[in-house]
Gaussian input, Z-matrix of N, CA and C with variables (Angstrom, degrees):
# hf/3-21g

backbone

0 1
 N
 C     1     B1
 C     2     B2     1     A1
 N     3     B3     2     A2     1     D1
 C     4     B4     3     A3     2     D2
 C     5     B5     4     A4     3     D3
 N     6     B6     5     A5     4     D4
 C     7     B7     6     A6     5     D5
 C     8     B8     7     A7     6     D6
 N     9     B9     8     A8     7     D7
 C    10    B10     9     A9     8     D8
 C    11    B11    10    A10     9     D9
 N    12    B12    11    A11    10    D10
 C    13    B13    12    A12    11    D11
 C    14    B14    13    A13    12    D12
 N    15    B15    14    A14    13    D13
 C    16    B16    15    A15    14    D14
 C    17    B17    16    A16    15    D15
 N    18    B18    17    A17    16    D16
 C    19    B19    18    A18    17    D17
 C    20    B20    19    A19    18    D18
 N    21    B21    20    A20    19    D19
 C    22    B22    21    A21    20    D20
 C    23    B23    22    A22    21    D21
 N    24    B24    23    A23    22    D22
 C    25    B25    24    A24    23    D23
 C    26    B26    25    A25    24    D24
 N    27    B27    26    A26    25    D25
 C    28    B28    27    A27    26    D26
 C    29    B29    28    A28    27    D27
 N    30    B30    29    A29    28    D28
 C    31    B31    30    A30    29    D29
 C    32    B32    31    A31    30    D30
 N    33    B33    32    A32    31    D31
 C    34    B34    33    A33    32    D32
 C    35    B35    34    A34    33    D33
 N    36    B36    35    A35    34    D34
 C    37    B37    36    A36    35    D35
 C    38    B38    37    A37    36    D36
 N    39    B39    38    A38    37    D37
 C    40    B40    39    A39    38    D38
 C    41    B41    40    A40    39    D39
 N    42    B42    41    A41    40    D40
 C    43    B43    42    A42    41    D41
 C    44    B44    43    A43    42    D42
 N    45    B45    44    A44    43    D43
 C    46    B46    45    A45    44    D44
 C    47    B47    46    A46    45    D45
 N    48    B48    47    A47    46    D46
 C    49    B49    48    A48    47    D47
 C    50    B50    49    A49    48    D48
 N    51    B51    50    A50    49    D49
 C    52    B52    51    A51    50    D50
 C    53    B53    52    A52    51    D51
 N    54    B54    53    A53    52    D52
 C    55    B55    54    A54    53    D53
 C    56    B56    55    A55    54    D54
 N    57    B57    56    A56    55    D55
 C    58    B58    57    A57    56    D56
 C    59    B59    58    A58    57    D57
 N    60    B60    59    A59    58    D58
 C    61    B61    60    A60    59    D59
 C    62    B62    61    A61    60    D60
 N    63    B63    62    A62    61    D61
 C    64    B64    63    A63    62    D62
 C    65    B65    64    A64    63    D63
 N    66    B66    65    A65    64    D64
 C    67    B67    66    A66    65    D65
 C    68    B68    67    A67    66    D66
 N    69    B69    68    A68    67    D67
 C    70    B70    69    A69    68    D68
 C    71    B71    70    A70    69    D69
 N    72    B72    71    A71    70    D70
 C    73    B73    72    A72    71    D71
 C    74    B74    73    A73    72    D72
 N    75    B75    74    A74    73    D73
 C    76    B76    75    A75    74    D74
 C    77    B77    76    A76    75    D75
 N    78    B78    77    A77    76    D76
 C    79    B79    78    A78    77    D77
 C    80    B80    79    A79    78    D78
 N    81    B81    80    A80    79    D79
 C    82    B82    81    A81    80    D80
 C    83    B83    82    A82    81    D81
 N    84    B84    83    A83    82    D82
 C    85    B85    84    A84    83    D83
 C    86    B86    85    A85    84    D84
 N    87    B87    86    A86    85    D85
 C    88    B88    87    A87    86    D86
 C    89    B89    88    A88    87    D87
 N    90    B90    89    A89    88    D88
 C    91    B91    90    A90    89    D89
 C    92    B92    91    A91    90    D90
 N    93    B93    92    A92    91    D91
 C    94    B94    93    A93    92    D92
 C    95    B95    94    A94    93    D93
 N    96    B96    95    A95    94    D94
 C    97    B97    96    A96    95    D95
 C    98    B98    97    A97    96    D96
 N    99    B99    98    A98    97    D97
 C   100   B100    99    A99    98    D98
 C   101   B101   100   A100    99    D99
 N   102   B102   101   A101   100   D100
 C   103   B103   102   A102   101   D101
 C   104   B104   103   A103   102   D102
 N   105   B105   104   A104   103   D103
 C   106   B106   105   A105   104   D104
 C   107   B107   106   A106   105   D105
 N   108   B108   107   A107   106   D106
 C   109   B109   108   A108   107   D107
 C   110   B110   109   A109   108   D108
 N   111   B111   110   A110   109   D109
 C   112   B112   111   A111   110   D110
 C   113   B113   112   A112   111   D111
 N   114   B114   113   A113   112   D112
 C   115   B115   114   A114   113   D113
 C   116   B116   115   A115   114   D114
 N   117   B117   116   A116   115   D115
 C   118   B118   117   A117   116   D116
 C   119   B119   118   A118   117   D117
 N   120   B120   119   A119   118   D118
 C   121   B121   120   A120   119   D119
 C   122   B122   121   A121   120   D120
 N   123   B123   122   A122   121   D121
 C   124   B124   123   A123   122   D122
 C   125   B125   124   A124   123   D123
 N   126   B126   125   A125   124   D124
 C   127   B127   126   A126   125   D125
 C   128   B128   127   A127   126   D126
 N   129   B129   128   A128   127   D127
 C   130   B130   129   A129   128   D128
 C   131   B131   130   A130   129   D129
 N   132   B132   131   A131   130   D130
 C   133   B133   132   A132   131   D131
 C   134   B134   133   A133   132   D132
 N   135   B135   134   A134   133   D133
 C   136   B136   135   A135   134   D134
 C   137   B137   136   A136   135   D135
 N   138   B138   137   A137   136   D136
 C   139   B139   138   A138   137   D137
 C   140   B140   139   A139   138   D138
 N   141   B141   140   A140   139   D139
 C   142   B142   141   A141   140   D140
 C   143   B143   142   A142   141   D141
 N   144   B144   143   A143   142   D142
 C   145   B145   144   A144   143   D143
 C   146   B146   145   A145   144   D144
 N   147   B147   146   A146   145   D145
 C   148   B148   147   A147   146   D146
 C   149   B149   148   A148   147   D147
 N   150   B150   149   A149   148   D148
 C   151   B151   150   A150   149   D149
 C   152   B152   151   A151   150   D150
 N   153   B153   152   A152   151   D151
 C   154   B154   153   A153   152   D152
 C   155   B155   154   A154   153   D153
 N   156   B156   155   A155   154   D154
 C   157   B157   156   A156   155   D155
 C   158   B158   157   A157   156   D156
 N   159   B159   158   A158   157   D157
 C   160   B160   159   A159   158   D158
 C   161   B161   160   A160   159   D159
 N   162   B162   161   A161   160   D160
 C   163   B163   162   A162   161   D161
 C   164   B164   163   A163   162   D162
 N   165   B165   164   A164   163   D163
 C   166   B166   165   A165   164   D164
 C   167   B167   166   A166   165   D165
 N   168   B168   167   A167   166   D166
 C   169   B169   168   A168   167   D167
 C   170   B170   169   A169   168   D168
 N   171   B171   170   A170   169   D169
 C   172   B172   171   A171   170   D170
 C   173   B173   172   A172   171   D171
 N   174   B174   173   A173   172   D172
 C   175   B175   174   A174   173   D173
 C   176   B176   175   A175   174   D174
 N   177   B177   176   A176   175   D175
 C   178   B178   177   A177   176   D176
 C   179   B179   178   A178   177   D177
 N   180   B180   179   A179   178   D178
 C   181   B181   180   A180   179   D179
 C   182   B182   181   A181   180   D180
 N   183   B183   182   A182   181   D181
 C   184   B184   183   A183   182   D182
 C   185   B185   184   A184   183   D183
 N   186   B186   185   A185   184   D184
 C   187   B187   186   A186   185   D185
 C   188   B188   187   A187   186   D186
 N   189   B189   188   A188   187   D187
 C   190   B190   189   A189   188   D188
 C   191   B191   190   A190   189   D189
 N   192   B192   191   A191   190   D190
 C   193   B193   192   A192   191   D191
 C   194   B194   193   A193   192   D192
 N   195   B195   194   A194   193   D193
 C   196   B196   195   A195   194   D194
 C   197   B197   196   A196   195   D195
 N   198   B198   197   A197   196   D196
 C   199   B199   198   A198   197   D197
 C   200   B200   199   A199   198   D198
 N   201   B201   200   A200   199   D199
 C   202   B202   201   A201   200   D200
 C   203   B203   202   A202   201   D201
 N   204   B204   203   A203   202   D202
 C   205   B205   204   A204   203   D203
 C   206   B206   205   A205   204   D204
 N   207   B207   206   A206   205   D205
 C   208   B208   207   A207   206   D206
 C   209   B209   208   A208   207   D207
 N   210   B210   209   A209   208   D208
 C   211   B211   210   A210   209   D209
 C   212   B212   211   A211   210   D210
 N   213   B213   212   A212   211   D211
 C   214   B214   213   A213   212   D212
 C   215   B215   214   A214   213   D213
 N   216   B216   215   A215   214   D214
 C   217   B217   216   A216   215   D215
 C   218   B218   217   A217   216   D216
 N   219   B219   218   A218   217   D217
 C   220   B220   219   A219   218   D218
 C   221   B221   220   A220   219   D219
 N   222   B222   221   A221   220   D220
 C   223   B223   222   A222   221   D221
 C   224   B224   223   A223   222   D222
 N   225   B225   224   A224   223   D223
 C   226   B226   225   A225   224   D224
 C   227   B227   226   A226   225   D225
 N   228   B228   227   A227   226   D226
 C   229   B229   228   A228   227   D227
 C   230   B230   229   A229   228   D228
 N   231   B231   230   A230   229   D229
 C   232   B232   231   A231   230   D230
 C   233   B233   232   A232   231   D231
 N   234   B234   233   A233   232   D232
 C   235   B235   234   A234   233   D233
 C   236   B236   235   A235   234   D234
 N   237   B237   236   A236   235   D235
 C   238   B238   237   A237   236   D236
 C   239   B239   238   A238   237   D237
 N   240   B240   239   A239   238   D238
 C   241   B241   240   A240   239   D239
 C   242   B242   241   A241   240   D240
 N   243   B243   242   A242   241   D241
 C   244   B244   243   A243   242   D242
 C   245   B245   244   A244   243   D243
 N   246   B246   245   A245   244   D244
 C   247   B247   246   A246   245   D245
 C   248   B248   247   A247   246   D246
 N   249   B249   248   A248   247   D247
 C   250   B250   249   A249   248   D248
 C   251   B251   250   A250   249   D249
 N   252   B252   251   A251   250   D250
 C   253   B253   252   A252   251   D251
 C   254   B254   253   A253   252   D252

   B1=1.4582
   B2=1.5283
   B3=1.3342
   B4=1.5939
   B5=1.6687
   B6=1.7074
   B7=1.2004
   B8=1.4967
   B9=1.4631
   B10=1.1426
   B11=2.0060
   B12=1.1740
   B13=1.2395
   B14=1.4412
   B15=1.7823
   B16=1.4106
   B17=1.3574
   B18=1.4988
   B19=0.5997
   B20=2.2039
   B21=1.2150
   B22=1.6048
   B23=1.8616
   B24=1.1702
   B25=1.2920
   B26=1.8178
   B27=0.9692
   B28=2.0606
   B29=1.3563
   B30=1.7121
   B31=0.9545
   B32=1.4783
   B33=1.9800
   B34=1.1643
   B35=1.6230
   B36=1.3202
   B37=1.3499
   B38=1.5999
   B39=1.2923
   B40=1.6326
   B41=1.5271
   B42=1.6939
   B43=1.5070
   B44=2.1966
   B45=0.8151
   B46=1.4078
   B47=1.2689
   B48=1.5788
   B49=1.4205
   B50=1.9931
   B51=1.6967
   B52=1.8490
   B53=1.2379
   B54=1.2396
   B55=1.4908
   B56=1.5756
   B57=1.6206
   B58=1.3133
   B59=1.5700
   B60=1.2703
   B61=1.5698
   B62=2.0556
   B63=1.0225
   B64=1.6307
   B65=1.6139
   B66=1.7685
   B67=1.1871
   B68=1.5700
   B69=1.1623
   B70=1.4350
   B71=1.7889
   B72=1.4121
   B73=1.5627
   B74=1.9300
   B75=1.3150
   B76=1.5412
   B77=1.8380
   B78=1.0210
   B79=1.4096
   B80=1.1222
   B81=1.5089
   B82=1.3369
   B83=1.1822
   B84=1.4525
   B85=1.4689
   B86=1.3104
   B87=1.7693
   B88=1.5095
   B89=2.1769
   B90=0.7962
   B91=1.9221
   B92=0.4777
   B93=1.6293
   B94=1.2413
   B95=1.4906
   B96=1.4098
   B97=1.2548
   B98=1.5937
   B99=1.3429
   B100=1.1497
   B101=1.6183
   B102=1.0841
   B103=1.4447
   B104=1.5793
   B105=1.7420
   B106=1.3297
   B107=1.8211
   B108=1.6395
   B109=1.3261
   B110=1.5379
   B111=1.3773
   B112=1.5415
   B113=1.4372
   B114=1.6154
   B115=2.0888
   B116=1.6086
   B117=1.5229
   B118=2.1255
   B119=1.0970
   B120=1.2539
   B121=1.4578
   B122=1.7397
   B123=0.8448
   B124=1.3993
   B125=1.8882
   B126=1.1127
   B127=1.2356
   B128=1.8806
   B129=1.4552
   B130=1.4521
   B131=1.0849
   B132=1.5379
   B133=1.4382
   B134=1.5322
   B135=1.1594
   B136=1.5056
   B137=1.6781
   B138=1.1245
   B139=1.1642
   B140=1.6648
   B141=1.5118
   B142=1.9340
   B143=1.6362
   B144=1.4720
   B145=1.0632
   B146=1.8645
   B147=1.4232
   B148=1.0681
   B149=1.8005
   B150=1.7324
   B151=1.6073
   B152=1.3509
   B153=1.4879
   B154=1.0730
   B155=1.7266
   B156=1.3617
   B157=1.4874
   B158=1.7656
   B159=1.5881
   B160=1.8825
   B161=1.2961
   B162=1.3866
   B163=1.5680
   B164=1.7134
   B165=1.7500
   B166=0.8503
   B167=1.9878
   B168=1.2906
   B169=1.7656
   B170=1.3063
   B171=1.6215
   B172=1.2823
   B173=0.8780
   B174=1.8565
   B175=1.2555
   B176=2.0046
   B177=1.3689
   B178=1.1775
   B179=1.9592
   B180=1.6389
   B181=1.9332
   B182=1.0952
   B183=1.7606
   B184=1.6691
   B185=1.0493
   B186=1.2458
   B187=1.4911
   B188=1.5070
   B189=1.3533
   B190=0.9048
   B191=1.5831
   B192=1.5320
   B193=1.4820
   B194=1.2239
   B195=1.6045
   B196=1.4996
   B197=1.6419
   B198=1.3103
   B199=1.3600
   B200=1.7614
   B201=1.0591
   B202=1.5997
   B203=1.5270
   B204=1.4318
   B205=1.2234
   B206=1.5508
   B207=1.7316
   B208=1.3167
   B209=1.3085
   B210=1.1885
   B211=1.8664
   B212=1.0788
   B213=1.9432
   B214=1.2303
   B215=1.5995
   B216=1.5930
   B217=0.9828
   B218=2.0901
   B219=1.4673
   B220=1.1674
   B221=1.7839
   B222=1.5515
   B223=1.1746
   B224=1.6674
   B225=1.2896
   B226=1.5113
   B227=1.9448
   B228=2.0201
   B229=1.3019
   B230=1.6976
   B231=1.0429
   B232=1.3324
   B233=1.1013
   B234=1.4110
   B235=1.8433
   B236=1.6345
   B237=1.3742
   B238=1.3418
   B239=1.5807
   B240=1.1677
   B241=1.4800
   B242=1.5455
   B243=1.5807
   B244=1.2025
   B245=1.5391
   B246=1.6852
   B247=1.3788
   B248=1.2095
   B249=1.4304
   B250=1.4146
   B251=1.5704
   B252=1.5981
   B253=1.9262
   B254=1.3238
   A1=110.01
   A2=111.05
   A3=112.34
   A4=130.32
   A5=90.35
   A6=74.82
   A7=145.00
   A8=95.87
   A9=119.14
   A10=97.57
   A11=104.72
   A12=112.09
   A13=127.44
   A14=95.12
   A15=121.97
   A16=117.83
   A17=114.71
   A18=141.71
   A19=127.75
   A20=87.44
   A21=122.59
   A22=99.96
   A23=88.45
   A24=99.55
   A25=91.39
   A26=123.05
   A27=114.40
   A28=95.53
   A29=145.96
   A30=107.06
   A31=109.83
   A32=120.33
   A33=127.18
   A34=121.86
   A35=111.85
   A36=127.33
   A37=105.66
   A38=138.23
   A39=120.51
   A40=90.81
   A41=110.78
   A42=139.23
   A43=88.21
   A44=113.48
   A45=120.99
   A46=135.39
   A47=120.75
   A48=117.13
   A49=115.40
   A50=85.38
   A51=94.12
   A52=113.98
   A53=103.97
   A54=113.73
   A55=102.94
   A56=117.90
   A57=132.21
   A58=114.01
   A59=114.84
   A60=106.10
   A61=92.04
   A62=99.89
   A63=107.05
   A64=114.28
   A65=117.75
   A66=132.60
   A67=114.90
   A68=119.21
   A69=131.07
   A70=110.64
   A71=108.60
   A72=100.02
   A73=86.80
   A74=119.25
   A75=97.69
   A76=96.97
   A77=102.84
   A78=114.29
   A79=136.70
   A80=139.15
   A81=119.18
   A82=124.05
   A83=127.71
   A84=132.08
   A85=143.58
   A86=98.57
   A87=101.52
   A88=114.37
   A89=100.10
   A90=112.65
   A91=141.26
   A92=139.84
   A93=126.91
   A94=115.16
   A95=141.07
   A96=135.11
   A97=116.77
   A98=121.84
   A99=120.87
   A100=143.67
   A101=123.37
   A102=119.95
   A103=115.64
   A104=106.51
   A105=114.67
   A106=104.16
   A107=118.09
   A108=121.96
   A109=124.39
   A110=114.74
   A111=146.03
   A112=120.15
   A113=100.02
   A114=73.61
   A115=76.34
   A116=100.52
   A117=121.17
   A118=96.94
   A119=135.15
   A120=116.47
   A121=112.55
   A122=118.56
   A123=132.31
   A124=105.15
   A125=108.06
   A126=96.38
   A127=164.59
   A128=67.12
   A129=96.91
   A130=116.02
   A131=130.58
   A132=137.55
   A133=147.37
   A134=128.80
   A135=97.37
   A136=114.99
   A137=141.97
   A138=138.42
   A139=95.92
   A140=117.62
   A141=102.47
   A142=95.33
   A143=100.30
   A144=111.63
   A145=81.05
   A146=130.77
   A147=141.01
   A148=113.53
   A149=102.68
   A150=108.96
   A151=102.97
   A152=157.78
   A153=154.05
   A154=120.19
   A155=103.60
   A156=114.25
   A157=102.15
   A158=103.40
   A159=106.26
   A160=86.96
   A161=160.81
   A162=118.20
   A163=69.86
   A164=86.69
   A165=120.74
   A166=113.97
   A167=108.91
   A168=123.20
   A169=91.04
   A170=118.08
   A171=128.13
   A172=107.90
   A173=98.28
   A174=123.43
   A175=126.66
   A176=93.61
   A177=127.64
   A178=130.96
   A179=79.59
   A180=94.91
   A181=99.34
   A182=94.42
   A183=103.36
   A184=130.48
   A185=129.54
   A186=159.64
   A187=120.63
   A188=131.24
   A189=164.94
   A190=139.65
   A191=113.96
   A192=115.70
   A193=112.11
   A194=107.93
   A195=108.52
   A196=122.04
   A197=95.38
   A198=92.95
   A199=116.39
   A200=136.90
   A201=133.75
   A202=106.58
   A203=129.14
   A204=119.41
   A205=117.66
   A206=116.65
   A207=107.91
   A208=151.80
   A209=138.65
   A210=122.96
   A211=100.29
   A212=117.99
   A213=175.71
   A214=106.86
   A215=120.81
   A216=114.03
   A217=83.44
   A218=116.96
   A219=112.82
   A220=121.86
   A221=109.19
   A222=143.84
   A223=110.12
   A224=95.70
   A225=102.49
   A226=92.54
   A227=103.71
   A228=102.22
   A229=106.25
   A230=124.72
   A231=142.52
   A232=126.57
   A233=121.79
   A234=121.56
   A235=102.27
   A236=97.07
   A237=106.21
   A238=120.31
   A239=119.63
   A240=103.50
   A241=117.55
   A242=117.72
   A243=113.45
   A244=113.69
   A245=109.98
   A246=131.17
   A247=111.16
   A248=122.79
   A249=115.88
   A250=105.78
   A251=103.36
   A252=94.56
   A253=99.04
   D1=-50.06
   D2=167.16
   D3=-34.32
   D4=-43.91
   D5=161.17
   D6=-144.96
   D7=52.18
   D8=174.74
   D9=-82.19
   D10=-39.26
   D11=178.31
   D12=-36.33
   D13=-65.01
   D14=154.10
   D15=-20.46
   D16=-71.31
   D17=-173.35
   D18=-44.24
   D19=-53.34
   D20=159.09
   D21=-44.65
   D22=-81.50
   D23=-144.28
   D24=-65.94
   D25=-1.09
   D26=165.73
   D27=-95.65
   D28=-10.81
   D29=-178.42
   D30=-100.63
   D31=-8.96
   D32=171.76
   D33=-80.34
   D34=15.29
   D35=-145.72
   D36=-68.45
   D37=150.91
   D38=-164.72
   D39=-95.90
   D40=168.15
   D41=-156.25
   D42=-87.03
   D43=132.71
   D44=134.55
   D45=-4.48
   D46=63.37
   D47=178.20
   D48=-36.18
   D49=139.16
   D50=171.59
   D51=-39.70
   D52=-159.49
   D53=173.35
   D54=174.00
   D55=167.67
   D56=-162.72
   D57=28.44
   D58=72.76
   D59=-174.14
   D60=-82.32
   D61=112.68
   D62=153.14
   D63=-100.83
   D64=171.83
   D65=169.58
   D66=-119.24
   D67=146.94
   D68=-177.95
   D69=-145.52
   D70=154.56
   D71=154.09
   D72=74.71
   D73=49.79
   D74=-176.47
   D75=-112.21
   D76=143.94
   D77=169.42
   D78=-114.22
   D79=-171.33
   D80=162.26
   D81=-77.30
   D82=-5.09
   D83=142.92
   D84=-148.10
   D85=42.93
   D86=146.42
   D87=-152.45
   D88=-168.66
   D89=160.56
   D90=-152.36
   D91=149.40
   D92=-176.32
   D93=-104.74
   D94=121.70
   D95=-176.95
   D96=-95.27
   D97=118.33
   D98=159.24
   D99=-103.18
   D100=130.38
   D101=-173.48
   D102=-130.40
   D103=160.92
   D104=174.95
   D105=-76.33
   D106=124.21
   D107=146.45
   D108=-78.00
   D109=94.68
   D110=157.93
   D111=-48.83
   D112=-6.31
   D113=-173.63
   D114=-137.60
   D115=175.20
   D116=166.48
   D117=-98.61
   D118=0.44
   D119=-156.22
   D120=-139.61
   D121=36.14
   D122=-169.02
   D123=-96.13
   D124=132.75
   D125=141.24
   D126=-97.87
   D127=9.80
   D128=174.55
   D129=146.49
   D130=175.22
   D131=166.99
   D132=-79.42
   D133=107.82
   D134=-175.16
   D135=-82.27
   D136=167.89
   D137=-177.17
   D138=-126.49
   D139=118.52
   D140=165.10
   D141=-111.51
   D142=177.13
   D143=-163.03
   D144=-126.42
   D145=175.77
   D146=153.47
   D147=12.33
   D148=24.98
   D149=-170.75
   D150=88.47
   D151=-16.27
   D152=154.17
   D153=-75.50
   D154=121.30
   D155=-167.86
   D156=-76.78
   D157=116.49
   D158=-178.46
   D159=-107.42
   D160=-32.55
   D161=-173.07
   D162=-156.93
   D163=176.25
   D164=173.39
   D165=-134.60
   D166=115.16
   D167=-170.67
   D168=-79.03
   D169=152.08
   D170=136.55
   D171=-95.40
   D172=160.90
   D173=-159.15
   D174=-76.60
   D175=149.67
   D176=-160.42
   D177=67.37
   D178=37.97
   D179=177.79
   D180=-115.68
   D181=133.73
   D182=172.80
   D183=-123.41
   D184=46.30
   D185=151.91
   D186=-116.77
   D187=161.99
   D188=113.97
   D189=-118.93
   D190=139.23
   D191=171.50
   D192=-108.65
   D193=117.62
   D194=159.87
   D195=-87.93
   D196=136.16
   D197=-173.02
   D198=-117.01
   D199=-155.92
   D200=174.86
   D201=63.66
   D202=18.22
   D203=-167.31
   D204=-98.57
   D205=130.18
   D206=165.88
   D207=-37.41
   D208=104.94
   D209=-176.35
   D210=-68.46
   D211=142.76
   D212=-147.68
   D213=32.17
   D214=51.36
   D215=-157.09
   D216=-122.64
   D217=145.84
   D218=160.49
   D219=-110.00
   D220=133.90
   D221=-175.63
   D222=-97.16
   D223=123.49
   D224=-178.43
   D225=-121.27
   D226=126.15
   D227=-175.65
   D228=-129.09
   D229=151.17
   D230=163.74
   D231=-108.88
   D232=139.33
   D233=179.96
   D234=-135.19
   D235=122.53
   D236=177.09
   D237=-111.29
   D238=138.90
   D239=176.79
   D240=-107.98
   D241=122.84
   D242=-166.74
   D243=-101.76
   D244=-167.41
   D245=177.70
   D246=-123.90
   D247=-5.53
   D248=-158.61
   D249=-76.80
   D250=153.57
   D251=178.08
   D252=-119.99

């Protein structure tokens, strides 16, 4: 049983968080975010905005543009790379 367990849990194992998220292409109301994809096995990205999840990328894209955004306003973003199907 031990190690079937083991076993499990390397083949459910999560994808490779991004990395170096930079911005480009910014305007007075939108951006473009770019990041390093770290894993083969992802199914895509989530993108949050201020802790609120705005899209979700499939996998192996490394951009997104957010758009609808206020001028002189600051945006705090996260990119996650998931497994979910």
């Amino acid at each position: 049983i031990f190690y079937a367990l083991v076993a499990s849990s390397l083949l459910f194992a999560a994808p490779n968080s991004p990395s170096s998220l930079t911005f480009s292409n910014i305007t007075k109301n939108s951006v473009t975010l770019n990041w390093r994809d770290n894993s083969s096995s992802e199914s895509g990205f989530k993108i949050f905005r201020d802790g609120s999840l705005i899209a979700l990328v499939k996998p192996n894209v490394r951009s997104f543009t957010d758009t609808d955004l206020t001028k002189s306003t600051t945006y705090n973003y996260v990119v996650k790379s998931t497994d979910d199907n």
